[in-house]
C-alpha positions as CSV (number, residue, x, y, z in Angstrom):
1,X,-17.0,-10.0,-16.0
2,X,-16.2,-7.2,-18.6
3,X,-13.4,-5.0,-18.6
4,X,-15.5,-2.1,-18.2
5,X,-17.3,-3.2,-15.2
6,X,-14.3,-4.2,-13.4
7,X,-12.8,-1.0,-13.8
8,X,-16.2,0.8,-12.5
9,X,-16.3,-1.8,-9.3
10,X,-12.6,-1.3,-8.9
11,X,-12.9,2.8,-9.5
12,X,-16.3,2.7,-7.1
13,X,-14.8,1.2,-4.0
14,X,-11.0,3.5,-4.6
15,X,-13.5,6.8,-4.5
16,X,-15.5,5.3,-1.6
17,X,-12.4,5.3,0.3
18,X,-10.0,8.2,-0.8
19,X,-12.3,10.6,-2.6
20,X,-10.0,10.3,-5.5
21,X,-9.7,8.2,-8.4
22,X,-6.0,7.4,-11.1
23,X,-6.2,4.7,-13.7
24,X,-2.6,3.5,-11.4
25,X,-4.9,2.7,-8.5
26,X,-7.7,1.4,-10.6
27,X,-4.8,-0.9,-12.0
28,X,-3.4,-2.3,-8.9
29,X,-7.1,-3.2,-7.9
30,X,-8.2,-5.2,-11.3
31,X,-4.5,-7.0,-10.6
32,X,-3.1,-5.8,-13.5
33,X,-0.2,-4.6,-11.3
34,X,1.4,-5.3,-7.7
35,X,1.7,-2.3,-5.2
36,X,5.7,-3.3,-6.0
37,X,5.7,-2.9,-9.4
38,X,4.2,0.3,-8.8
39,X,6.9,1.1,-6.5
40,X,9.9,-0.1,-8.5
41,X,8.3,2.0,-11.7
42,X,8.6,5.0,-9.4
43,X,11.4,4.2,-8.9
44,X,12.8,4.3,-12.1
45,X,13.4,1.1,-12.4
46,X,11.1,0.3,-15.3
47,X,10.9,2.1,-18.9
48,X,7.5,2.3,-18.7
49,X,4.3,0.7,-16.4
50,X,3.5,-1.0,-19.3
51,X,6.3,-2.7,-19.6
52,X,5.3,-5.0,-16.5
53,X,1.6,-4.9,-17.2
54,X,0.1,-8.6,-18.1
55,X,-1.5,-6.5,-21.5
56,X,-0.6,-3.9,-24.2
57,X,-1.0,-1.4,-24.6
58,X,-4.5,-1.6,-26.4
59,X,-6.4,-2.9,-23.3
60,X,-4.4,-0.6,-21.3
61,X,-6.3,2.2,-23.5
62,X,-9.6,0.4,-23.5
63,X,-9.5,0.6,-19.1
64,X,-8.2,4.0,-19.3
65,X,-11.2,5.0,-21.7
66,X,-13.7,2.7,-19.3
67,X,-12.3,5.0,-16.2
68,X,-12.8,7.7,-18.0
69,X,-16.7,6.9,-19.0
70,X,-17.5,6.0,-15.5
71,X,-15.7,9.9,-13.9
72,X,-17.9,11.5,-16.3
73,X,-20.8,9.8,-15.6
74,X,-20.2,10.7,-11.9
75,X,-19.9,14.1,-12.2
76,X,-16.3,14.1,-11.4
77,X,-13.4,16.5,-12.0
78,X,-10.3,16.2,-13.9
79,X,-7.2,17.2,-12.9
80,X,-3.7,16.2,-15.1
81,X,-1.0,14.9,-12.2
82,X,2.7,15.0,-12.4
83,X,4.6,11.6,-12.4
84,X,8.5,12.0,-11.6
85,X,10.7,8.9,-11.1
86,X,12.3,8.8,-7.6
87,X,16.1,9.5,-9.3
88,X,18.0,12.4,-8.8
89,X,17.5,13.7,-12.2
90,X,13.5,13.3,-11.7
91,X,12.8,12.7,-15.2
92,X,8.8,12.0,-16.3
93,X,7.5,8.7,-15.7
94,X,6.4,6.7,-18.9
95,X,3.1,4.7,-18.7
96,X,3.3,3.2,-22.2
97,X,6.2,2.3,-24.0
98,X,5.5,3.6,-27.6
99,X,4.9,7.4,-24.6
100,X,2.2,8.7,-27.3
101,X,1.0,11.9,-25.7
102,X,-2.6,11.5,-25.9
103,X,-2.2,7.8,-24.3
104,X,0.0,9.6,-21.3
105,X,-1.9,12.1,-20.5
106,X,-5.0,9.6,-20.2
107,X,-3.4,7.6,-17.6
108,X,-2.2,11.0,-15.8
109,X,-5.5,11.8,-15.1
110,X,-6.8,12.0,-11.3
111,X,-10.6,12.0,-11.2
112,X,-11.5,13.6,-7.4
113,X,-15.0,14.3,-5.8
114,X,-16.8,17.6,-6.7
115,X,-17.6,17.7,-3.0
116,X,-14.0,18.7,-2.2
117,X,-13.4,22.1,-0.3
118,X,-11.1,24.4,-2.1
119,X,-8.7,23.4,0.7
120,X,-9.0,19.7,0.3
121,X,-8.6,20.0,-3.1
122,X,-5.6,22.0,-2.9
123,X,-4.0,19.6,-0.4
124,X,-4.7,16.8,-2.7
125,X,-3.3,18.7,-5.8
126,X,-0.4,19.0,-3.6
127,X,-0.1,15.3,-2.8
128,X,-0.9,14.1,-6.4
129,X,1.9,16.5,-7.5
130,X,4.7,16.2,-5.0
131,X,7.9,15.1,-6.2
132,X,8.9,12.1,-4.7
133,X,11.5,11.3,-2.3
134,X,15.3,9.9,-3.4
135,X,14.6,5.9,-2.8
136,X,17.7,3.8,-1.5
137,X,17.2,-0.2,-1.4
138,X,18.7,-2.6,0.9
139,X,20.0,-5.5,-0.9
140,X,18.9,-8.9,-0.9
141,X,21.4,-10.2,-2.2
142,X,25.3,-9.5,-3.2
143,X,25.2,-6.4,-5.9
144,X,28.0,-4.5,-7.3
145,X,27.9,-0.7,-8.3
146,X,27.3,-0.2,-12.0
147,X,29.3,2.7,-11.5
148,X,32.7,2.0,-9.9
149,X,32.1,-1.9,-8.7
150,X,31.9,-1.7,-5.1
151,X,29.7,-2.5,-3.2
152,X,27.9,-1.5,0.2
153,X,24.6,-1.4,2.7
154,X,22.5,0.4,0.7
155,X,22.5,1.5,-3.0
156,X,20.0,3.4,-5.6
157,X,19.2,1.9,-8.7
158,X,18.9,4.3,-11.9
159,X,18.0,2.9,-15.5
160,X,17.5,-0.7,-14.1
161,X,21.4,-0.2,-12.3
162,X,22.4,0.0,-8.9
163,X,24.9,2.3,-8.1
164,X,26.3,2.6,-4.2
165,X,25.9,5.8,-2.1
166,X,29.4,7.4,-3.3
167,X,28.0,7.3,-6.8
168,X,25.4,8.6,-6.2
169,X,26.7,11.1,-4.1
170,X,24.9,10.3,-1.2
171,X,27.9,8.5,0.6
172,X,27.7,11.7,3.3
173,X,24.3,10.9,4.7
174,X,23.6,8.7,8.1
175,X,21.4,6.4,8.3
176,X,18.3,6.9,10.8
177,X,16.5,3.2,11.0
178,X,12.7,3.6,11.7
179,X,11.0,3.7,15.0
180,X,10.7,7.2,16.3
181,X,8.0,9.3,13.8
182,X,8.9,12.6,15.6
183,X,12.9,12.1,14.6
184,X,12.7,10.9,11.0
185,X,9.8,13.7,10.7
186,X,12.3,16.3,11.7
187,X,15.3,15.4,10.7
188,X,13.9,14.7,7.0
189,X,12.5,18.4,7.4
190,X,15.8,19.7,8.3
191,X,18.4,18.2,6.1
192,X,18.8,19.2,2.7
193,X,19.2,16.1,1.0
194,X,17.5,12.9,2.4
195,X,16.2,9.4,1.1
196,X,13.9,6.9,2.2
197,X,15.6,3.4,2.9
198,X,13.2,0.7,1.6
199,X,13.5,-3.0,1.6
200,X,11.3,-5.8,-0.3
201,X,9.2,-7.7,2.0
202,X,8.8,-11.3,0.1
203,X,6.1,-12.3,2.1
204,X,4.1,-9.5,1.7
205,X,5.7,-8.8,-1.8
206,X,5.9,-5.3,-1.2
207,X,8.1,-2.6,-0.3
208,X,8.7,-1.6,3.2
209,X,10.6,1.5,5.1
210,X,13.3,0.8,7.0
211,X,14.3,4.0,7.6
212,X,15.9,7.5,6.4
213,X,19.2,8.8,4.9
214,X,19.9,12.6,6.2
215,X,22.6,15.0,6.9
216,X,24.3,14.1,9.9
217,X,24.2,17.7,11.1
218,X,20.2,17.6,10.4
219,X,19.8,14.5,12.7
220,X,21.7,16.4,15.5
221,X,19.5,19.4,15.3
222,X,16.4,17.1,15.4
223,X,17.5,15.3,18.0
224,X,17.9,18.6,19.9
225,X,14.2,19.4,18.9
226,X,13.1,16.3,20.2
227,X,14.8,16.2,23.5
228,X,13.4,20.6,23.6
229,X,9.3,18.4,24.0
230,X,9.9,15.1,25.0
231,X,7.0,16.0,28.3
232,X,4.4,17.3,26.0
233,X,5.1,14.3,22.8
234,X,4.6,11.9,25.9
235,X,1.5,13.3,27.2
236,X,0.1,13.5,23.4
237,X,1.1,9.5,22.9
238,X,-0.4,8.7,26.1
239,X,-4.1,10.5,24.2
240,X,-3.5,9.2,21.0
241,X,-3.3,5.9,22.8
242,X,-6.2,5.6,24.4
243,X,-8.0,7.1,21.2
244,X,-6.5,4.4,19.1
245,X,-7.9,2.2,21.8
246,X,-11.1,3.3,21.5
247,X,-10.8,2.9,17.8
248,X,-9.9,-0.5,17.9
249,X,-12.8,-2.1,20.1
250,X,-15.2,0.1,17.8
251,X,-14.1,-1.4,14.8
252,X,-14.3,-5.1,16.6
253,X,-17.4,-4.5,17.5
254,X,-18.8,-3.0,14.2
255,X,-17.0,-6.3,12.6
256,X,-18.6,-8.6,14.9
257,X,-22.3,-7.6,13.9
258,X,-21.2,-7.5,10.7
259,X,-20.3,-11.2,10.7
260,X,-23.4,-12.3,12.9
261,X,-25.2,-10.4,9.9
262,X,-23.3,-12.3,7.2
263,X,-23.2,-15.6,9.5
264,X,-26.5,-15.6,11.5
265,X,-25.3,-19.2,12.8
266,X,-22.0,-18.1,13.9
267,X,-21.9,-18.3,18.0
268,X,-21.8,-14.6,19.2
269,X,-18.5,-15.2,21.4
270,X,-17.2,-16.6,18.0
271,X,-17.6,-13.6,16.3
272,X,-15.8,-11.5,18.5
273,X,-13.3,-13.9,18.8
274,X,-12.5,-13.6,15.1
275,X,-13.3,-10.0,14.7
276,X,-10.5,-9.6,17.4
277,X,-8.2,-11.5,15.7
278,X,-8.5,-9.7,12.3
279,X,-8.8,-6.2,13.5
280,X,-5.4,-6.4,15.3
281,X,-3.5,-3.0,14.9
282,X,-0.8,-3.6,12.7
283,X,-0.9,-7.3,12.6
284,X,-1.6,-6.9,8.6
285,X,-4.6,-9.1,8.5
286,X,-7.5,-8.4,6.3
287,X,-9.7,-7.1,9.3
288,X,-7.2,-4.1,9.3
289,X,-6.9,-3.5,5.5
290,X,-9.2,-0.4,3.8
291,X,-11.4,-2.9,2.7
292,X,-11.9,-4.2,6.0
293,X,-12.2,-1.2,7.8
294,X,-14.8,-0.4,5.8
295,X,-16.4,-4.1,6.6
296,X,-16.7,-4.9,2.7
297,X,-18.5,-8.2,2.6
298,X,-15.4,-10.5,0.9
299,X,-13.2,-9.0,3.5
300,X,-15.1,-9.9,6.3
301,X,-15.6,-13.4,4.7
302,X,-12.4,-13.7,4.1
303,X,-11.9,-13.3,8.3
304,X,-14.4,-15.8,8.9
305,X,-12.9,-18.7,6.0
306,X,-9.6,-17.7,8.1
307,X,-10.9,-18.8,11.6
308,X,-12.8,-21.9,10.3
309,X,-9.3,-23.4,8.3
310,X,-6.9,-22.7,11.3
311,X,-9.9,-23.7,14.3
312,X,-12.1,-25.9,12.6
313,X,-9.9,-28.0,10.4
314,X,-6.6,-30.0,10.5
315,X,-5.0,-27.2,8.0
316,X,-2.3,-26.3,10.7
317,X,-1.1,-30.0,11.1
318,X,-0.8,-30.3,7.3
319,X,1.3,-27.4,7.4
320,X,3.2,-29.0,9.9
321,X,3.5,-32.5,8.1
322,X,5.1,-30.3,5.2
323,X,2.2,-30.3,2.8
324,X,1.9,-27.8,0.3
325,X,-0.2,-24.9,1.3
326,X,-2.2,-24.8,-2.0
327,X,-2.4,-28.7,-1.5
328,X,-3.5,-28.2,2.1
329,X,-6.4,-25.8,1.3
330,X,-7.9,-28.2,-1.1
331,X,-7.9,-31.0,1.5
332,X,-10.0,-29.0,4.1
333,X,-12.1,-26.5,1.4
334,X,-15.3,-29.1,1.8
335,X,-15.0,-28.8,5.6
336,X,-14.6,-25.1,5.7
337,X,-17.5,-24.7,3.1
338,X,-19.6,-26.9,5.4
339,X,-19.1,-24.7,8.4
340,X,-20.0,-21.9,6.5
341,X,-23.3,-23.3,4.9
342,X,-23.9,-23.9,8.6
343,X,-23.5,-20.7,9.9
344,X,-25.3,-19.2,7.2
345,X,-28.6,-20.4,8.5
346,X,-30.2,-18.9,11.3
347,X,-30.8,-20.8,14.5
């Protein structure tokens, strides 16, 4: 497939979802970068995006230029965002590493629906153009600050360095782990000076929040706040959880269609069976990613293919005999592709 038409799929299925469109996003989705990558280059951590890109900074150009084709053929608007790294000195992030203006401001482009209201527009303005929060990392391994050689729980990493919270003269915040959305959400609001704490899921091969740095006399105050509503934030979780509910079996039920659409053979108490299992709430699993919420045809497949190699298969006791997953896969692919010719036909 060409570049071009990757980047128009890519681009299609980003505005589908968000109503907005940056040649970062469009990026991610062609593969040309990892959601941590992203993240570390916000970070700081990188000179420049390209400098972890799989191409230059010619091919970079030729997607930006493709992006740009397909907005304009769409009717959409232009507006130039601001990129700051995540480091207390907020400097510009690079894309490219020769920084040529005309090549930067290409890739800061954000191409957004003309169908926006003046107040969604504004709001995502604001969004695109938010600086972003201080970032502190949890280790994963030992580490020793760049700046005085210590070491410690957490530490910020500036030009590719880590330096611990002294250095970086956050040593007087407390750290407030994750779990309670009204807390961090006030006690971020309140203190002056805050970070987020993020660690590096390898599974997932992302970044993940583990929490929030703040002023200790913010999190008191929060607190206070909290304790001030506790009745009516418990009577709102109680709605929000039966909405969510609701929600849920909705999208189940939408998904099982789907897949006695896509699988007319496929037993109807199987297809809610696996629709079930992929549309768990926070479980991570493709049924609950955007693409899957939106019941894009790979993603559903890929639900199905799931179900067939862990039920249909001996792919778990390969696993468990210590073969290689790739290895694995290949031993039961003809197997799960005949279940799937089979339930491609109606019966």
């Amino acid at each position: 497939m060409s570049l071009g038409r990757r980047v128009e799929d890519a681009a299609d299925g980003i505005l589908k979802r968000t109503r907005s469109v940056s040649a970062v996003e469009v990026f991610t989705q062609i593969r040309w970068l990892r959601t941590a990558q992203v993240d570390e280059w916000r970070q700081g951590r990188h000179a420049s995006l390209e400098a972890v890109m799989p191409v230059g900074a010619d091919r970079i150009g030729d997607a930006a230029r493709a992006l740009r084709a397909w907005a304009e053929a769409r009717g959409l608007d232009s507006s130039e965002a601001v990129y700051l790294a995540a480091t207390r000195d907020r400097r510009a992030l690079r894309f490219t590493a020769a920084g040529g203006e005309a090549a930067e401001r290409a890739l800061r482009l954000h191409w957004t629906s003309p169908d926006l209201t003046p107040a969604q527009r504004e709001r995502l303005t604001a969004k695109q153009n938010r600086a972003p929060d201080l970032v502190a990392v949890v280790p994963e391994k030992a580490w020793a600050c760049a700046g005085c050689g210590g070491t410690g729980e957490f530490h910020l990493v500036e030009d590719d360095a880590p330096l611990c919270l002294a250095c970086a003269d956050l040593d007087h915040l407390v750290f407030l782990p994750s779990g309670d959305a009204a807390l961090s959400r006030r006690a971020k609001k309140e203190s002056g000076l805050s970070a987020l704490v993020m660690r590096f899921n390898r599974r997932r091969k992302r970044y993940e929040r583990r929490g929030l740095l703040v002023e200790e006399a913010a999190l008191q105050r929060a607190e206070e706040l909290c304790l001030a509503d506790e009745d009516a934030r418990s009577r709102r979780r109680d709605r929000d959880r039966g909405r969510r509910a609701e929600q849920d079996l909705d999208l189940q039920e939408r998904m099982a269609a789907e897949i006695v659409r896509l699988f007319p053979g496929c037993p109807a108490d199987r297809a809610a069976e696996i629709a079930g299992h992929a549309a768990v709430r926070g479980s991570g699993r493709v049924g609950r990613s955007a693409a899957g919420r939106e019941l894009d045809e790979e993603a559903v497949t890929l639900a199905v293919v799931a179900s067939v190699r862990h039920l249909d298969t001996g792919y778990d006791r390969l696993l468990m005999d210590g073969v290689p997953r790739a290895d694995a896969r290949a031993a039961i692919r003809a197997t799960v592709d005949r279940v799937l010719n089979t339930w491609r036909r109606a019966p």
